[in-house]
py3Dmol code that shows the C-alpha trace and the ligand (Angstrom):
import py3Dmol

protein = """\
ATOM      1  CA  UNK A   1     -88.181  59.133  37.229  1.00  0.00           C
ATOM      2  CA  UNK A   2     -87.448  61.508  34.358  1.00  0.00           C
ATOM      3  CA  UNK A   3     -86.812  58.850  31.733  1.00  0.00           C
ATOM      4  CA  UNK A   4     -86.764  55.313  30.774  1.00  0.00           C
ATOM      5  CA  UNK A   5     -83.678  52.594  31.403  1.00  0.00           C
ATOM      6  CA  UNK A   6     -82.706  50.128  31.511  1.00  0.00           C
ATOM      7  CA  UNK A   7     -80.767  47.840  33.988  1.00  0.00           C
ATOM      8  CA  UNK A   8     -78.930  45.148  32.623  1.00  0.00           C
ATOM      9  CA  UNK A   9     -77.646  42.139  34.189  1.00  0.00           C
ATOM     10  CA  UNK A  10     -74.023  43.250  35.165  1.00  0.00           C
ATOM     11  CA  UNK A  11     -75.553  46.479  36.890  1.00  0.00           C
ATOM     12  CA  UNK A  12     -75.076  48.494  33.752  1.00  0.00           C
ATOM     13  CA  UNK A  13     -77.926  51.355  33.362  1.00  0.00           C
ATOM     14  CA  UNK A  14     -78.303  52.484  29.816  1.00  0.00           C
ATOM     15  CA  UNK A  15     -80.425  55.784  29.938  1.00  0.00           C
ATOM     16  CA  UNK A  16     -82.393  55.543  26.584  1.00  0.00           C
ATOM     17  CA  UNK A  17     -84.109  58.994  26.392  1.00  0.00           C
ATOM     18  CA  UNK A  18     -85.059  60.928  28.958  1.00  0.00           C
ATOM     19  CA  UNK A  19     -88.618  62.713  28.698  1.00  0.00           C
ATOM     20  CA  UNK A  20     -87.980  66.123  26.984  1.00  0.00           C
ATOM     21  CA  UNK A  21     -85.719  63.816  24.285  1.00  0.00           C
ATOM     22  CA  UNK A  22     -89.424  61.030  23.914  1.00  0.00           C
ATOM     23  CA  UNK A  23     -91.130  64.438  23.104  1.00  0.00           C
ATOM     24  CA  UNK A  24     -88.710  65.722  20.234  1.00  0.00           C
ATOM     25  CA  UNK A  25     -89.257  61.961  19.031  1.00  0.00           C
ATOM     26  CA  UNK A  26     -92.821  62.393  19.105  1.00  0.00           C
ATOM     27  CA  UNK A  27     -93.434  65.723  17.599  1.00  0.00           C
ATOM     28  CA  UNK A  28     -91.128  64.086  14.282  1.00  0.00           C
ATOM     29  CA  UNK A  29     -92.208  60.655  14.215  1.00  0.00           C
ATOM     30  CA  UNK A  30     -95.814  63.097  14.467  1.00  0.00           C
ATOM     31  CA  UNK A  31     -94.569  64.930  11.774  1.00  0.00           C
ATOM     32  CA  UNK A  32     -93.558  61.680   9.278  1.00  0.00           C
ATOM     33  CA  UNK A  33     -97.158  60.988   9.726  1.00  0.00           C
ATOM     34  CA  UNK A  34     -98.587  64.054   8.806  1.00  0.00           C
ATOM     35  CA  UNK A  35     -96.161  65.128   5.861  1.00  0.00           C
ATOM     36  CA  UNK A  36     -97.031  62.228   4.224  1.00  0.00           C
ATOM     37  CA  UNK A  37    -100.711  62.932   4.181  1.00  0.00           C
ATOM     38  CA  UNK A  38    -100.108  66.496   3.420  1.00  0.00           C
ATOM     39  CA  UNK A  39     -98.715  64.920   0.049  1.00  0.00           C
ATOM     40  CA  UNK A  40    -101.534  63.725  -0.572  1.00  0.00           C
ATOM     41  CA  UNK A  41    -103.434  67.174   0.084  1.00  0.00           C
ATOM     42  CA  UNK A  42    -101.218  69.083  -1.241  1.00  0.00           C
ATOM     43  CA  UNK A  43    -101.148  66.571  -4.596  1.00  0.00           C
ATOM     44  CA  UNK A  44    -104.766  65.924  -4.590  1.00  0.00           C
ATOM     45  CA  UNK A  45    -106.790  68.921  -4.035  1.00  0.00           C
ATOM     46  CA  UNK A  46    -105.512  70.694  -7.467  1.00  0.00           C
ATOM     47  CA  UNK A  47    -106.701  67.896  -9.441  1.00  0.00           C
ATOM     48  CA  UNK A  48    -110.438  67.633  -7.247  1.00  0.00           C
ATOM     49  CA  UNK A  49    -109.643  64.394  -6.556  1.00  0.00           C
ATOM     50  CA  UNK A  50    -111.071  63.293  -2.556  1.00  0.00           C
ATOM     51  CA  UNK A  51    -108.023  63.076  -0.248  1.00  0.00           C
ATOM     52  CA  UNK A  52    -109.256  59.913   1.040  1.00  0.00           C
ATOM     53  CA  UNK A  53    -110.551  57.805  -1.590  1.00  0.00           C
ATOM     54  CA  UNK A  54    -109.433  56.239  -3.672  1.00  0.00           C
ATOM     55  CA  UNK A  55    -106.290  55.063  -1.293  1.00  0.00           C
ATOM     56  CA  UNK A  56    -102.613  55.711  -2.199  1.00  0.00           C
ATOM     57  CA  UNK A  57    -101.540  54.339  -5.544  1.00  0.00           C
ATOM     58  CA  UNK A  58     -98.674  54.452  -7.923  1.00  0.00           C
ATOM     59  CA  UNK A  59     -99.113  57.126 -10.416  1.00  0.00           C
ATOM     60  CA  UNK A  60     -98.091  55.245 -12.955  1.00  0.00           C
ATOM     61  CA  UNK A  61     -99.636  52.119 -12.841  1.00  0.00           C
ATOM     62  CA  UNK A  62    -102.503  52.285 -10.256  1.00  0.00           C
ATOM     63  CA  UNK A  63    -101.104  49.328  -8.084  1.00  0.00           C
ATOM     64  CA  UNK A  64    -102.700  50.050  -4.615  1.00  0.00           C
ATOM     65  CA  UNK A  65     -99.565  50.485  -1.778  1.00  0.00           C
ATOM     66  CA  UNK A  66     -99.684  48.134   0.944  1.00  0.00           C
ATOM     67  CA  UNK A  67     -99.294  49.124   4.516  1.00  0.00           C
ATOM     68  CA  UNK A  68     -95.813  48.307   4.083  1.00  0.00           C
ATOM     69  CA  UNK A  69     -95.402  50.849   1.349  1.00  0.00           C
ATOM     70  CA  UNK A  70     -97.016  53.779   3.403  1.00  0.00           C
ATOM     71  CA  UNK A  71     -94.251  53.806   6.346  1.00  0.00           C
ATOM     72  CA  UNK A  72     -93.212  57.551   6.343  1.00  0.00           C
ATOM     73  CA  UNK A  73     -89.675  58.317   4.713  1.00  0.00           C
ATOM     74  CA  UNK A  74     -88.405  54.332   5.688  1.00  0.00           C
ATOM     75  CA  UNK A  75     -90.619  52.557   2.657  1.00  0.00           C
ATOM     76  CA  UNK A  76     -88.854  54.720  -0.038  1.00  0.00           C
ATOM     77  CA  UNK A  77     -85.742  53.908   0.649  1.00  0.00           C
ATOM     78  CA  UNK A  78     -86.734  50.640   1.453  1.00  0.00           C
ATOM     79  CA  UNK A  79     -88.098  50.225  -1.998  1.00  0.00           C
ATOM     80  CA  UNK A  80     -85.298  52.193  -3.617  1.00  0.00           C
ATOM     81  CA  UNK A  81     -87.333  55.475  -4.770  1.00  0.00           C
ATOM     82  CA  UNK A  82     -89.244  52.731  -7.186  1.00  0.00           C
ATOM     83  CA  UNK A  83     -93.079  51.081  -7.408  1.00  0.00           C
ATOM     84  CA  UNK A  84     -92.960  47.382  -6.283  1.00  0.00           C
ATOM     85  CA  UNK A  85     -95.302  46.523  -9.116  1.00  0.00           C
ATOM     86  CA  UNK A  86     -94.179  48.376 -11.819  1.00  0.00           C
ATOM     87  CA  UNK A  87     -90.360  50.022 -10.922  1.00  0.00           C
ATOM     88  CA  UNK A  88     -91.640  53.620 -11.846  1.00  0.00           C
ATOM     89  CA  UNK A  89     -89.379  56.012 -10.114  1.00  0.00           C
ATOM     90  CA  UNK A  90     -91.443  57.526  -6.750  1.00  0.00           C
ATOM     91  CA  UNK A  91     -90.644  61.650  -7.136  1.00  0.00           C
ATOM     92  CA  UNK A  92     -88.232  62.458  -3.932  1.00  0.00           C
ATOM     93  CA  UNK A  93     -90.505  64.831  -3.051  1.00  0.00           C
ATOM     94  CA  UNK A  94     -92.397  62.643  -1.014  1.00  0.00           C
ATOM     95  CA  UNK A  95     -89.864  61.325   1.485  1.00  0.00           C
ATOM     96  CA  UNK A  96     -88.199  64.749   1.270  1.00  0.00           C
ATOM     97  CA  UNK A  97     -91.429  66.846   2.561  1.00  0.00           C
ATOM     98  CA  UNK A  98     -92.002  63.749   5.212  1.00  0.00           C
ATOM     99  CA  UNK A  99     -88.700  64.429   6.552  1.00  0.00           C
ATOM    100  CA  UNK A 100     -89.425  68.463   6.022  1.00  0.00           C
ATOM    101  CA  UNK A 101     -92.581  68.032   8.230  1.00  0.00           C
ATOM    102  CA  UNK A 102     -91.112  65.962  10.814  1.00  0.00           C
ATOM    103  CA  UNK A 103     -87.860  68.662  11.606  1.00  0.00           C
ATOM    104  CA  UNK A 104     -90.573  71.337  11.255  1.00  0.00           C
ATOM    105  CA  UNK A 105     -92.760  69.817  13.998  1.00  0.00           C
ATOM    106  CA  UNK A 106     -89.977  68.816  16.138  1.00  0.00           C
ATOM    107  CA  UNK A 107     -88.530  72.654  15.835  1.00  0.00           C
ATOM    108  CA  UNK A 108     -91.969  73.962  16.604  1.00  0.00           C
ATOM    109  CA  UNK A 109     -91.936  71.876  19.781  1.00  0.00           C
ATOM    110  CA  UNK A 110     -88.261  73.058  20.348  1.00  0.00           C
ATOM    111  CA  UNK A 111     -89.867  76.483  19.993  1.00  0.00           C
ATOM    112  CA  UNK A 112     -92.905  76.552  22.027  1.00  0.00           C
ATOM    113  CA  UNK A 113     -92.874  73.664  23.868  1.00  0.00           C
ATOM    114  CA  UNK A 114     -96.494  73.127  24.671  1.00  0.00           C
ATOM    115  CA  UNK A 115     -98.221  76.218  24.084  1.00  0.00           C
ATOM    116  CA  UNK A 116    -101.852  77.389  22.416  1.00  0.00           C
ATOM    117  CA  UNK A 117     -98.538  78.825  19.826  1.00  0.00           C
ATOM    118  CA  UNK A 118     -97.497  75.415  18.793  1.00  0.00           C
ATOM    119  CA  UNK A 119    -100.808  74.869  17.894  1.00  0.00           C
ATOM    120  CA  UNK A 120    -101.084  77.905  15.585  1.00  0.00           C
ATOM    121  CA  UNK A 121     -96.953  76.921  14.515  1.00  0.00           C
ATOM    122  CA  UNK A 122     -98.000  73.063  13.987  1.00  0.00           C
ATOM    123  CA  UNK A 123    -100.716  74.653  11.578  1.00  0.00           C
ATOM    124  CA  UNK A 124     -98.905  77.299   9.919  1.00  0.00           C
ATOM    125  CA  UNK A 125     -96.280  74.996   9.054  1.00  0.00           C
ATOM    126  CA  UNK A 126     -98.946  72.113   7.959  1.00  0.00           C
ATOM    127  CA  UNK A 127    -100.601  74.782   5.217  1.00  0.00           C
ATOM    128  CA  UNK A 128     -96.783  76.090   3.853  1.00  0.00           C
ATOM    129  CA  UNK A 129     -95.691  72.392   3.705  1.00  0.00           C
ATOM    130  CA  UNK A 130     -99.093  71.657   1.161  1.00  0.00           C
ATOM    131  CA  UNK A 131     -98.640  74.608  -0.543  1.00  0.00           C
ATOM    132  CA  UNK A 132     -94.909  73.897  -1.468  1.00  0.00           C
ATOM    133  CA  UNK A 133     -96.173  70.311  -2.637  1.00  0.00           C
ATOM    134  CA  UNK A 134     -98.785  71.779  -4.793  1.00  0.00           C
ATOM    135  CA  UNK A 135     -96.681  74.689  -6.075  1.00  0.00           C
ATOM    136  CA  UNK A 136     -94.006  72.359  -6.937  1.00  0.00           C
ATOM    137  CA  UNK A 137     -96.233  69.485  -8.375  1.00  0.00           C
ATOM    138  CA  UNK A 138     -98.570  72.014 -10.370  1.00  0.00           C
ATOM    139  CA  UNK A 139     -97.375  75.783 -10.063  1.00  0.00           C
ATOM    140  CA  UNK A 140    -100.621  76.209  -8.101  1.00  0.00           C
ATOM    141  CA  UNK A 141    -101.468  77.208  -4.567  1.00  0.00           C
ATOM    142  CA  UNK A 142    -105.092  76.142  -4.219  1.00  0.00           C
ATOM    143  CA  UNK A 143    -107.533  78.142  -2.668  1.00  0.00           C
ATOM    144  CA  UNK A 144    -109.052  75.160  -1.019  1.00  0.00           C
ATOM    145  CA  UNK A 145    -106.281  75.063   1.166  1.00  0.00           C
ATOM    146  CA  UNK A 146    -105.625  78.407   1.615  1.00  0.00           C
ATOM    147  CA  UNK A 147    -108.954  79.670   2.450  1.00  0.00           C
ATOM    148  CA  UNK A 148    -109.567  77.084   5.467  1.00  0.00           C
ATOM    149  CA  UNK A 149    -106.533  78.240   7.534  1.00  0.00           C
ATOM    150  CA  UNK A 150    -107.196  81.812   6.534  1.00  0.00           C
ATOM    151  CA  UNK A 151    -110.299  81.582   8.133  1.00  0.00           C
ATOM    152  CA  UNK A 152    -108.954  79.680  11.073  1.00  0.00           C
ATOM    153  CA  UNK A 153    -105.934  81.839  12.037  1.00  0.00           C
ATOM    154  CA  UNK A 154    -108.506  85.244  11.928  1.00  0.00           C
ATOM    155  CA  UNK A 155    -110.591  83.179  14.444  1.00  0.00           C
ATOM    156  CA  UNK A 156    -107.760  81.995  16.130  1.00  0.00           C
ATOM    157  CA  UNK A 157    -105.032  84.849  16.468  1.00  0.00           C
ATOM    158  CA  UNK A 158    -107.743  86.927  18.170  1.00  0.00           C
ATOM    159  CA  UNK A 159    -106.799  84.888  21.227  1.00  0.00           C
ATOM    160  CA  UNK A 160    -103.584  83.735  20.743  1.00  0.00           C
ATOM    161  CA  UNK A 161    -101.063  86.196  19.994  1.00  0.00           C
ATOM    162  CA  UNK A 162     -97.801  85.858  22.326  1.00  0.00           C
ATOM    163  CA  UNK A 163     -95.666  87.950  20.356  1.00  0.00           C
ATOM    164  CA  UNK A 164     -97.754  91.224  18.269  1.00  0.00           C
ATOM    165  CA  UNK A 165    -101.215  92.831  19.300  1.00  0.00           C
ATOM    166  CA  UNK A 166    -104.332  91.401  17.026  1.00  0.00           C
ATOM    167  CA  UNK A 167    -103.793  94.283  15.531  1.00  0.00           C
ATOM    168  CA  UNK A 168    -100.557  94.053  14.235  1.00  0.00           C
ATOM    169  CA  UNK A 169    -101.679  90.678  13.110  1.00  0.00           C
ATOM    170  CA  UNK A 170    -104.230  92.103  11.372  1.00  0.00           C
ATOM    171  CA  UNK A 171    -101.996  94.721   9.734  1.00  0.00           C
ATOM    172  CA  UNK A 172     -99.966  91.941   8.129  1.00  0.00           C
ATOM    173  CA  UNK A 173    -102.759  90.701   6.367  1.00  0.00           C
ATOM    174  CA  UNK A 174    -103.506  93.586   4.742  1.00  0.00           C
ATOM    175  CA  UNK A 175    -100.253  94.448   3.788  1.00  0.00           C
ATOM    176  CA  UNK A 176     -99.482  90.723   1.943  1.00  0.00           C
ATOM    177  CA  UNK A 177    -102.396  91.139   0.152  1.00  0.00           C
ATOM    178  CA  UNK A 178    -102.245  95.021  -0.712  1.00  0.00           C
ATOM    179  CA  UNK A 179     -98.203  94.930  -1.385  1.00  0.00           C
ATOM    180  CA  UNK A 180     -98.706  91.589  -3.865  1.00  0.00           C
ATOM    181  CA  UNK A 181    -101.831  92.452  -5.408  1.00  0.00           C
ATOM    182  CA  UNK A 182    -100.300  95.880  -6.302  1.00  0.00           C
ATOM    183  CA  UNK A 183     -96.858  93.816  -7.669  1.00  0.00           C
ATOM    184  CA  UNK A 184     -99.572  91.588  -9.613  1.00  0.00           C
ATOM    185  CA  UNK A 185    -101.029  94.529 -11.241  1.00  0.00           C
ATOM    186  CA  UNK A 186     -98.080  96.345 -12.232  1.00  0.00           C
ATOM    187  CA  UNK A 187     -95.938  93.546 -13.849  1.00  0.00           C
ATOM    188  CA  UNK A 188     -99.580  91.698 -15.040  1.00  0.00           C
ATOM    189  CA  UNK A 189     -99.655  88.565 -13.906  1.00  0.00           C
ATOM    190  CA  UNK A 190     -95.808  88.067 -12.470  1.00  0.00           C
ATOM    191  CA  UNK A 191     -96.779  87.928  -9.393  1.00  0.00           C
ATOM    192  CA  UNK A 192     -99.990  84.638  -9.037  1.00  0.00           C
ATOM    193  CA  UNK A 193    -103.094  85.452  -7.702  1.00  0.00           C
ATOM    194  CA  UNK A 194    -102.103  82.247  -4.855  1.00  0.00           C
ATOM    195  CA  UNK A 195     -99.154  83.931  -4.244  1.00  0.00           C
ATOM    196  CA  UNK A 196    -101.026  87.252  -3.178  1.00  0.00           C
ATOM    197  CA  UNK A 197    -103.454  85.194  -0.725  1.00  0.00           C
ATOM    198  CA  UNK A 198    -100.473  83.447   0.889  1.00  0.00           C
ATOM    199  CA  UNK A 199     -98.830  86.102   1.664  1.00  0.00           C
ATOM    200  CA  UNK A 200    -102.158  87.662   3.405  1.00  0.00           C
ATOM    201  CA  UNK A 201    -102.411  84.784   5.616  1.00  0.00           C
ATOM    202  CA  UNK A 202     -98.504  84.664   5.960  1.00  0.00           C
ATOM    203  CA  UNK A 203     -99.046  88.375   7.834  1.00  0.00           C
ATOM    204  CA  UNK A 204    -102.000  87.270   9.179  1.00  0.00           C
ATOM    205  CA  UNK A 205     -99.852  84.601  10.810  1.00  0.00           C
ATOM    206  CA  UNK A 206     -96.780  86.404  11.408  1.00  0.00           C
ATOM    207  CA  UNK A 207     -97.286  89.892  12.313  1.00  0.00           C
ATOM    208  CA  UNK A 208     -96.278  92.974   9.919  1.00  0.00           C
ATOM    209  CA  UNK A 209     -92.854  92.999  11.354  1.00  0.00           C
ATOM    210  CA  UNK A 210     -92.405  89.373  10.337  1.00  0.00           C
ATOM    211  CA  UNK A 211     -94.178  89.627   7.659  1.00  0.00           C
ATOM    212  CA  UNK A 212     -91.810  92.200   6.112  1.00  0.00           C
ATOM    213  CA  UNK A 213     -88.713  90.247   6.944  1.00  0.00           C
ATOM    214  CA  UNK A 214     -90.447  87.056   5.276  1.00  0.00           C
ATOM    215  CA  UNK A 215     -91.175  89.228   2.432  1.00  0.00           C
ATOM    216  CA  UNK A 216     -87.453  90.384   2.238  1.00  0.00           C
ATOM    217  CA  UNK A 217     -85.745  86.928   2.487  1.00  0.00           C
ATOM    218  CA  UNK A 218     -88.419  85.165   0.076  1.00  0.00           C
ATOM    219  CA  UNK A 219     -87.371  87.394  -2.441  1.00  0.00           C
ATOM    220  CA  UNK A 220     -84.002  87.073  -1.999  1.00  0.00           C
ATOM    221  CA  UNK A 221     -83.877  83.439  -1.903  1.00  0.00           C
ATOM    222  CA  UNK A 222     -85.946  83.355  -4.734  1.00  0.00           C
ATOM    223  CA  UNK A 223     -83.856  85.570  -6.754  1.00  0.00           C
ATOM    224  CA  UNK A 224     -80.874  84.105  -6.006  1.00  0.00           C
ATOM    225  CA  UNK A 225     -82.153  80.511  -7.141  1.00  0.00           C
ATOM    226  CA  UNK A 226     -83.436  82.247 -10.279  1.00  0.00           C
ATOM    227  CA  UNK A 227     -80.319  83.451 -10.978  1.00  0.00           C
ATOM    228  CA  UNK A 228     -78.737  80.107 -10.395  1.00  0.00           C
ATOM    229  CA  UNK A 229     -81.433  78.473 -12.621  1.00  0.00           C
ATOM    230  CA  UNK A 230     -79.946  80.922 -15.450  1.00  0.00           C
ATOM    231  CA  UNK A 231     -76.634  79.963 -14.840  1.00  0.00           C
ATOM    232  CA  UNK A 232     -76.637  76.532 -14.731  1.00  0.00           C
ATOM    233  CA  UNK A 233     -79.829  75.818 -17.249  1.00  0.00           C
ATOM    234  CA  UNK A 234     -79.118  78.949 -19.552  1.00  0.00           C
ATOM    235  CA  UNK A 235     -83.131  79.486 -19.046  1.00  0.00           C
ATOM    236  CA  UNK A 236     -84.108  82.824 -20.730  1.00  0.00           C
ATOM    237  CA  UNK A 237     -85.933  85.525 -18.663  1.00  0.00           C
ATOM    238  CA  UNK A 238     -89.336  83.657 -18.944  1.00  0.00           C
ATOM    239  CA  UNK A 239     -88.773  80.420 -17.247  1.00  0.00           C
ATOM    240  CA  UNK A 240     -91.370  80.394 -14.456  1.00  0.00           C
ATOM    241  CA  UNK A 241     -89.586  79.354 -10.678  1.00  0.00           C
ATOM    242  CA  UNK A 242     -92.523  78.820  -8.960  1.00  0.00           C
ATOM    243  CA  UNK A 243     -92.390  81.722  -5.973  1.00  0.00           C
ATOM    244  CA  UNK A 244     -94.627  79.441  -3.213  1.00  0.00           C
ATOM    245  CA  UNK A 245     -91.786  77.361  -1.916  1.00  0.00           C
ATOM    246  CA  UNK A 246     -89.282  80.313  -1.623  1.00  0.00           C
ATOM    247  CA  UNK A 247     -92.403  81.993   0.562  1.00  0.00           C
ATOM    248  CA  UNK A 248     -93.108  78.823   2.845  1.00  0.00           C
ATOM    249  CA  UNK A 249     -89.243  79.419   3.690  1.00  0.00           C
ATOM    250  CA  UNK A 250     -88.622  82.806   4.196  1.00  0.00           C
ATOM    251  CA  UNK A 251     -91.879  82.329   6.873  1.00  0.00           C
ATOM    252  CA  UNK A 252     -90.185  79.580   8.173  1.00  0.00           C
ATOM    253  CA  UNK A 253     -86.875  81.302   8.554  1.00  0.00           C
ATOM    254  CA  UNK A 254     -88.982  84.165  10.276  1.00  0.00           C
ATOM    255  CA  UNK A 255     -90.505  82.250  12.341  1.00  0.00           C
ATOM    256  CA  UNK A 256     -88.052  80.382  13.835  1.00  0.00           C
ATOM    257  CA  UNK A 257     -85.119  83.228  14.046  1.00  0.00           C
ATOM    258  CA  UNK A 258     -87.156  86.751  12.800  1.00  0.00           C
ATOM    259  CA  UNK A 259     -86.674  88.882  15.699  1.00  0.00           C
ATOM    260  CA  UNK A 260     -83.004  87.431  16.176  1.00  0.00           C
ATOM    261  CA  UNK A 261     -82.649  88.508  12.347  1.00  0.00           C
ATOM    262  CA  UNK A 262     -84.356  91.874  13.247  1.00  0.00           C
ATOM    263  CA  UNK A 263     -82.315  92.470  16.192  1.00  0.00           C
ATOM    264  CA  UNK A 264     -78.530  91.312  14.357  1.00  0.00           C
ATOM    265  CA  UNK A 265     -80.022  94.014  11.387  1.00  0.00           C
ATOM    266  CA  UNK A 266     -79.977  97.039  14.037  1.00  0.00           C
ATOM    267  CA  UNK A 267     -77.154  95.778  15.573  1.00  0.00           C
ATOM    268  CA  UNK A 268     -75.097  96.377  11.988  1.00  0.00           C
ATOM    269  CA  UNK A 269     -75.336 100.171  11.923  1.00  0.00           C
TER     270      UNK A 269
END
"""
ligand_1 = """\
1
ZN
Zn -96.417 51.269 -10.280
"""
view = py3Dmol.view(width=600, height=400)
view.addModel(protein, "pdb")
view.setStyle({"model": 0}, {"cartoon": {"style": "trace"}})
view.addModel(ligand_1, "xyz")
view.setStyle({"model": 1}, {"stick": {}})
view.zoomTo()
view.show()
């Protein structure tokens, strides 16, 4: 049996989901779960607060959520983007980076399937994820959270690397940090010192062929919303757009479609 149904009285079989459709489920409902604690990292760890004491609260007026207010992505809109207690507005980040997580999972699983690689994928997408959250919360990609999957992918690339030698892996690395810490010196302090280590363990991650596309469309992307942010704000040259986001998504992109991207580049000349 490759699925679950159901037979009803009249003889009609409704086919629910078959078993490669129950995994997608998993791997988002999997990811609900998780983006909403990586929230809570991602939130957290800046301000040296514990992630798991004291529990989830409202910002605002310290009411402790009930279970009911902890459902992934359902309780916000079930409480209207407000605090039960006190009707504070809830930031749409949070359901937004649940539902983030749970596509990213489920795309990692449409990926790899199950693989030692969606392992590595499930955690590279859990660190760019808290790193977006913190960016975006504080301008700030901690090194708390940085340094424990650097540490973890140089362990763990060394046996698992489907698509580029250790080596090239290694390469990568080097590069994000040599390319960004040169940028950082040269326009002093334009480029953040998180943004540098990212980027490391974005190569480290990637590969230096990836790593180079990633670097390519992050910029891009991150130009172009710059330039948008001028247009539509009037904000002079010095408003800061916080680069750590605009990273997490050119990896993504490269990740997901890099050496399609590579290979339709070639294919234009
Ligand atoms: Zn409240």
């Amino acid at each position: 049996m490759d699925g679950l149904s159901f037979t009803y009285e009249g003889g009609i079989v409704i086919e629910l989901y078959d078993v490669a459709d129950m995994r997608l489920l998993l791997f988002f409902l999997l990811g609900l779960i998780f983006g909403s604690f990586f929230n809570v990292v991602g939130l957290r760890v800046p301000q040296k607060e514990s992630i798991i004491y004291p529990p989830s609260h409202c910002p605002k007026c310290a009411a402790q959520l009930k279970p009911r207010d902890l459902i992934p992505l359902l309780s916000y809109f079930i409480n209207r983007g407000k605090c039960r207690v006190c009707a504070a507005s809830i930031s749409p980040i949070y359901p937004v980076m649940e539902a983030v997580t749970g596509i990213l999972f489920t795309g990692v699983y449409f990926l790899y399937g199950f693989s030692w690689e969606t392992l590595m994928a499930l955690l590279f997408v859990s660190l760019l994820v808290i790193v977006t959250v913190s960016d975006l919360a504080y301008r700030l990609i901690p090194d708390k959270v940085v340094f424990p999957f650097w540490g973890l992918f140089l362990v763990l690339r060394f046996f698992i690397h489907p698509n580029e030698t250790y080596v090239a892996h290694l390469i990568g690395m080097a590069l994000g940090f040599i390319l960004f810490y040169l940028i950082a010196v040269v326009s002093r302090g334009g480029m953040g010192g998180g943004d540098i280590k990212l980027f490391a363990v974005v190569g480290l991650y990637l590969g230096y062929p990836l790593l180079l596309l990633t670097i390519l469309l992050s910029t891009l992307l991150g130009t172009f919303y710059g330039i948008l942010v001028m247009i539509f704000k009037g904000a002079g040259r010095k408003t800061e757009v916080p680069f750590g986001p605009f990273i997490a998504l050119g990896s993504i992109l490269a990740m997901f479609r890099g050496y399609a991207i590579i290979e339709w580049y070639w294919h234009l000349f």
